[in-house]
Every structure is written in C-alpha cells, then in structure tokens.
C-alpha positions as CSV (number, residue, x, y, z in Angstrom):
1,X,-10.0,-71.9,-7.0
2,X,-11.7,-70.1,-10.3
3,X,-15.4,-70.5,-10.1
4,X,-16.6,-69.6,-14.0
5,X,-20.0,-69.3,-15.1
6,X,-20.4,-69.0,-19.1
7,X,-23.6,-68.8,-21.8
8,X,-22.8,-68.9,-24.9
9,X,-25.5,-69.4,-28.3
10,X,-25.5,-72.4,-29.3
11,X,-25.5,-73.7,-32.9
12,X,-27.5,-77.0,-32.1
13,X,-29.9,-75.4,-29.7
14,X,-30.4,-71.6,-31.5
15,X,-30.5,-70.6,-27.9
16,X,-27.9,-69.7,-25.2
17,X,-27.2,-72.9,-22.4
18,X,-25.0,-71.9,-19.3
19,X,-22.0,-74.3,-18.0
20,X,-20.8,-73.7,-14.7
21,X,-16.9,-74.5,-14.1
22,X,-14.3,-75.2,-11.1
23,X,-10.2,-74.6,-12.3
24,X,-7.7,-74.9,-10.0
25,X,-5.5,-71.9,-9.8
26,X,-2.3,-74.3,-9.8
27,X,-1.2,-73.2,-13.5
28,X,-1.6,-76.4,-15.5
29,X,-2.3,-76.0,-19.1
30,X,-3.9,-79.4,-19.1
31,X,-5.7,-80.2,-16.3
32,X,-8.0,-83.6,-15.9
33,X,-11.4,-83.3,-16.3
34,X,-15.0,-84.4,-15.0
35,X,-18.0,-84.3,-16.7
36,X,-20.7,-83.6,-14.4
37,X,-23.9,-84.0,-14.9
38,X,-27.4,-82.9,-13.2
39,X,-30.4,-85.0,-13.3
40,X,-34.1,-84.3,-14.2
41,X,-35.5,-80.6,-13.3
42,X,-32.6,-79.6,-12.1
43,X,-29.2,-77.1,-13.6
44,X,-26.1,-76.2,-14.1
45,X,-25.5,-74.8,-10.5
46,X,-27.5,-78.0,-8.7
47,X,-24.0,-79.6,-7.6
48,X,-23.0,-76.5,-6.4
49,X,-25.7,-76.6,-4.3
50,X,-25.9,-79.9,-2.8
51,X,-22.1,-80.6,-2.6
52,X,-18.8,-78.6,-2.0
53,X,-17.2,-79.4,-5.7
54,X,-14.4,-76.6,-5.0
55,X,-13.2,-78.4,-2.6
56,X,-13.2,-81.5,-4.1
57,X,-11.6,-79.8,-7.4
58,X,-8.9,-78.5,-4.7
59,X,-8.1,-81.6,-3.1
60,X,-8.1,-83.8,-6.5
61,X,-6.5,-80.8,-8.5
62,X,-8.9,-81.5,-11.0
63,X,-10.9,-79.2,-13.5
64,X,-15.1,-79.8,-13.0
65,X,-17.7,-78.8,-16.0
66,X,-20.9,-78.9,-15.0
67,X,-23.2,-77.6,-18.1
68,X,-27.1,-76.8,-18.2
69,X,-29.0,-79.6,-19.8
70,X,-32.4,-78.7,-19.5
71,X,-34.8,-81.9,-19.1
72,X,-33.6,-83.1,-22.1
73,X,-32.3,-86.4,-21.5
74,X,-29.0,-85.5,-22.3
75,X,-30.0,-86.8,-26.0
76,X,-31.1,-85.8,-29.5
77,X,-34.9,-85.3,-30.4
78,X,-37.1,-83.1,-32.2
79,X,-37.2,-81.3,-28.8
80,X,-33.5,-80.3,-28.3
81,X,-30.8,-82.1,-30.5
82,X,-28.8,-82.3,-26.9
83,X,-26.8,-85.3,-27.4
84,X,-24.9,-83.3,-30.7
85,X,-24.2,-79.8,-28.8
86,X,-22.5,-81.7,-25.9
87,X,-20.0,-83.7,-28.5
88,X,-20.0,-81.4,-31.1
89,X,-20.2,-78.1,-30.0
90,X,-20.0,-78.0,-25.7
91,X,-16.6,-80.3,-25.7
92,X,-14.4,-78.1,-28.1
93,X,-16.0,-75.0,-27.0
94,X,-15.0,-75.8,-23.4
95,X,-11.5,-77.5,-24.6
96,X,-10.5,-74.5,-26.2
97,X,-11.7,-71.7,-23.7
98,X,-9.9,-74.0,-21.0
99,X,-6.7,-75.0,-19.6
100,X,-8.1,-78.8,-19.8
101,X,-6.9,-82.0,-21.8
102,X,-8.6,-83.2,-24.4
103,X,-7.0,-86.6,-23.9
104,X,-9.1,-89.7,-23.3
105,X,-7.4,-90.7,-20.2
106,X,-7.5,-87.4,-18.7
107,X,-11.3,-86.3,-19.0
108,X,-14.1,-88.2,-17.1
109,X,-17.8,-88.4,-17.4
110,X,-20.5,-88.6,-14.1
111,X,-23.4,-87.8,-12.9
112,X,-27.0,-88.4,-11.0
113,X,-30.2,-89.7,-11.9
114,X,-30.9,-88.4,-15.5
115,X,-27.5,-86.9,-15.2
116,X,-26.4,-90.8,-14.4
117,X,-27.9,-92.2,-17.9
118,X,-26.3,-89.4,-19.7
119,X,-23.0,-90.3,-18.4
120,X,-23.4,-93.6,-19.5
121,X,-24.5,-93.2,-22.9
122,X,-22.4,-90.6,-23.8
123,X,-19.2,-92.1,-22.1
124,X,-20.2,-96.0,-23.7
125,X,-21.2,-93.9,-27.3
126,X,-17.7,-91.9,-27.2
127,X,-15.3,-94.0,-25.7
128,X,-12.1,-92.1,-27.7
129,X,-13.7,-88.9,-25.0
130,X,-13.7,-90.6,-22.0
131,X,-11.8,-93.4,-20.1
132,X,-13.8,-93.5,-16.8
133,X,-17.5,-93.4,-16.3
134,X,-19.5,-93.2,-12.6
135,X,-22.9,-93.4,-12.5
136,X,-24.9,-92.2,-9.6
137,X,-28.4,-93.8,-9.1
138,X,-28.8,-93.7,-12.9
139,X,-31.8,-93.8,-15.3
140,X,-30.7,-97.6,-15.9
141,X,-33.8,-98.4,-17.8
142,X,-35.7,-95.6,-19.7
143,X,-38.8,-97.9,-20.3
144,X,-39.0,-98.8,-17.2
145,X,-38.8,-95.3,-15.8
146,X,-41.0,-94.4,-18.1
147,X,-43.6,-96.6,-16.8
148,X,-42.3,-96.3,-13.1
149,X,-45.2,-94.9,-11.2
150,X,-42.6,-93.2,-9.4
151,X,-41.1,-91.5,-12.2
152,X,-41.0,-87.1,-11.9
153,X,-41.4,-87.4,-15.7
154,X,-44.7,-87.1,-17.1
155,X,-45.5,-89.2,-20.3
156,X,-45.9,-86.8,-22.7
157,X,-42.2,-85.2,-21.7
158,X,-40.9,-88.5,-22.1
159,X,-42.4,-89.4,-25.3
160,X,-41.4,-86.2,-26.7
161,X,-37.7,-87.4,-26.4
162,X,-37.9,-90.6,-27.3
163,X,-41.2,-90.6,-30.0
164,X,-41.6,-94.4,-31.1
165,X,-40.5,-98.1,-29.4
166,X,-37.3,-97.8,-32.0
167,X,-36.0,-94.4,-30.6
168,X,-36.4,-96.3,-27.0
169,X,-34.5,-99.2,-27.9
170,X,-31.9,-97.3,-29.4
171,X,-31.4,-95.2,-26.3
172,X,-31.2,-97.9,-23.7
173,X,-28.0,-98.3,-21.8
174,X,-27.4,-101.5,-22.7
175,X,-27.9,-101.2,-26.6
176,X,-25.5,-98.4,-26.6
177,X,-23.2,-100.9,-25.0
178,X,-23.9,-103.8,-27.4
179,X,-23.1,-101.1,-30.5
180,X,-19.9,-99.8,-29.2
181,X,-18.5,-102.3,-27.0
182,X,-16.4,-99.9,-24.7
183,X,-13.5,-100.8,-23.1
184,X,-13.9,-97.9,-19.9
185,X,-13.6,-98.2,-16.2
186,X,-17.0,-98.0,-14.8
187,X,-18.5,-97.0,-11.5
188,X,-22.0,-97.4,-10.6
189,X,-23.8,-96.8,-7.4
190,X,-27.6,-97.2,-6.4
191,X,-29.5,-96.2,-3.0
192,X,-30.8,-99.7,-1.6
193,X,-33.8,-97.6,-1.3
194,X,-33.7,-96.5,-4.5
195,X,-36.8,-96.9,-6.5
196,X,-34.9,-97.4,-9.5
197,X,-32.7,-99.7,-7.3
198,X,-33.5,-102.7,-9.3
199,X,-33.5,-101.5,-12.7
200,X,-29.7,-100.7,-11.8
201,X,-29.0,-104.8,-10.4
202,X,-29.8,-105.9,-13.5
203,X,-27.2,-103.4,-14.9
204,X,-24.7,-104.0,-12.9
205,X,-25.0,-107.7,-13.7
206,X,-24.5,-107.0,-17.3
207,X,-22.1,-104.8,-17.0
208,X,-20.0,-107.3,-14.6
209,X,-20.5,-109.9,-17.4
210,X,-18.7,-107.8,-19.8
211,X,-16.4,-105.1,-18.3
212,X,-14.6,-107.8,-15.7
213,X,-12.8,-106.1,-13.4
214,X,-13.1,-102.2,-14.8
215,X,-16.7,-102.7,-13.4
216,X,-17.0,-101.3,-10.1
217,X,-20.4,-101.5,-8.1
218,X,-20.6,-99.7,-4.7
219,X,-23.5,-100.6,-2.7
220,X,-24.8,-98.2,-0.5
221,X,-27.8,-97.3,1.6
222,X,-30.5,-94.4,0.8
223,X,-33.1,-93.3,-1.4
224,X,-33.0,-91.6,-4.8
225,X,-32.2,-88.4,-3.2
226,X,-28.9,-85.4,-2.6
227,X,-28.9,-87.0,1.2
228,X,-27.5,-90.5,-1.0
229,X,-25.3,-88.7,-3.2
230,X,-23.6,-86.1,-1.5
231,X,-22.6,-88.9,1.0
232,X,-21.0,-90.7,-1.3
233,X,-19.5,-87.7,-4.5
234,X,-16.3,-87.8,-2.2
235,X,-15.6,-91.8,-3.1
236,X,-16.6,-91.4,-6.1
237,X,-13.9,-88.7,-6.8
238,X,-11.6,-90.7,-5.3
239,X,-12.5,-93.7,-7.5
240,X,-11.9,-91.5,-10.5
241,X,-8.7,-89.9,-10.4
C-alpha cells in the first residue's frame, strides 16, 4: 500500500488544505475510488485514526481520498467557498496527480456525521461524479441540528455557513434531491442511539419513496460515536464495491 499525504494552495480557499490518500501498489492506471469524508472538528487523518483504511484499500483494491475540510460543512459561504474547491479544484487536482478513474461508475462518495451530509449533497448535486453514495449517521437535517441541543456546533458557526432561512433551505438534503433528482445507489446508516437517529428515519423514508430498490438502510445499534462507525466501515465497503 502507498500511504500519500499532500497540501497544495488552493485557488478557492487562498490557503493550503491537506488530503490524505491510500493506492494500492497493484499497478492499475485507473483504480475505483472513495470519497471519504470526516465529520465536524475533525481532519484529514481522523479515519486513519479510528479505522484501518489500508487494509480495507488492500482487501477491496480500491484507491481512498480522504481531504481536510475544516468545519466547513463541506459547502460554499462567505466563510470558505468549500463546496467549489472540492468539484472544481480537489477532484481534477487528485484525478490528474492519481492513478484513479474519473468515471462515474468507478468513484464513490462516504462519510460520517458532517462528513455524512457532505456525501450526500455533493453525491445527489453531482450525480455525473458519483454512482454510489453511503452515509454514516449523517447531518440529515441542518435545521434541526442546528437547533439540536445536542448539536457540537455553536450557533454562530452555523449561521456563518448557512446566513439566512433561504441558504438553509437550499442546503437541506432533501431539496438537493428534489433539484437534481439522482438516479445513485444509496446507503445510509444511523446508531439507534443516535441523537440525530430520527432526523435520519424520516430520510430514509423519503429516500425509499423515491430511490426504490438503490436505497439501502442498514440499521444498527450505537450512538453517534467512532465505536458505531468503525463497527460497521467494513460493510459499508463491502456494500460499495
């Protein structure tokens, strides 16, 4: 396995962000790829932390780019225009520094929490990008997390990203759905003990109303927590390729 770390300046962000990447050393030129993304406070090396990806990159022979997003919500605002470096700048960079494809079928989007709603609304707003989304305990509701008492985010982060009730609108999951109307495989999984476990039912009801049988939903038990997700990253990989 080839572990890479890269920062690079940015155009969007006049700044340098760090990606952190696992390649198989079996000598494709076009390997698959997953998207994977962190959730609130955390990094680019936080899955490398909490779960084994080489091995998982190994056993699936699969490429894995993990990049930095800040606290940013993977989305555009005054704050950092995040949303436009991934698609316009972070996905070519990568696809032309990288033995990866730049096929639909062959690159895949996940991640957790915050990581989780930026999987899902850059996978439903991009759908020529991606062909398979998971979603692990994701952000299914931004008002409502907002609002959630248990919400790490304080107020005036949030509103700093998304500044007025239109911005909020525009952002939630299932607006992004109604404007693009993806037809993706989808994965989603929620802690029972989750306390954004409800916000995600309601999702997975409307996403079983209109994705059919590319819909998956994978109940399982835990909290919002790594203890929850690293349990269950390896099914999820297995679901994907």
């Amino acid at each position: 396995m080839t572990l890479l770390s890269t920062s690079f300046r940015t155009n969007y962000l006049h700044t340098y962000f760090k990606t952190t990447v696992v390649i198989p050393d079996t000598g494709k030129k076009d390997y698959k790829v997953v998207w994977l993304l962190h959730g609130y406070t955390a990094d680019d090396t936080t899955w490398m932390r909490n779960v084994n990806i080489e091995k998982i990159a190994e056993k699936n022979d699969i490429a894995v780019i993990m990049p930095e997003g800040r606290n940013a919500f993977y989305t555009d605002s005054d704050f950092i225009p995040y949303y436009s470096f991934f698609i316009k700048e972070l996905m070519p960079k990568m696809q032309n520094l990288l033995p990866i494809s730049d096929k639909a079928e062959d690159n895949y989007i996940s991640g957790v929490s915050m990581g989780g709603y930026g999987a899902l609304k850059i996978g439903f707003s991009n759908p020529d990008k991606f062909s398979k989304i998971a979603a692990m305990s994701p952000v299914a509701d931004i008002k409502h997390f907002r609002n959630n008492p248990k919400s790490p985010m304080p107020l005036q982060t949030f509103d700093t990203i998304f500044d007025s009730p239109e911005k909020i609108a525009q952002n939630q999951i299932i607006n992004i759905f109604n404007q693009f109307h993806p037809k993706q495989k989808v994965l989603q999984l929620c802690g029972d003990d989750d306390f954004m476990h409800d916000d995600n039912v309601t999702l997975k009801d409307f996403l079983t109303d209109n994705l059919g049988n590319d819909y998956t939903w994978m109940p399982v038990s835990g909290d919002h927590s790594w203890n929850t997700w690293s349990a269950n990253v390896d099914k999820v990989f297995d679901w994907l390729v």
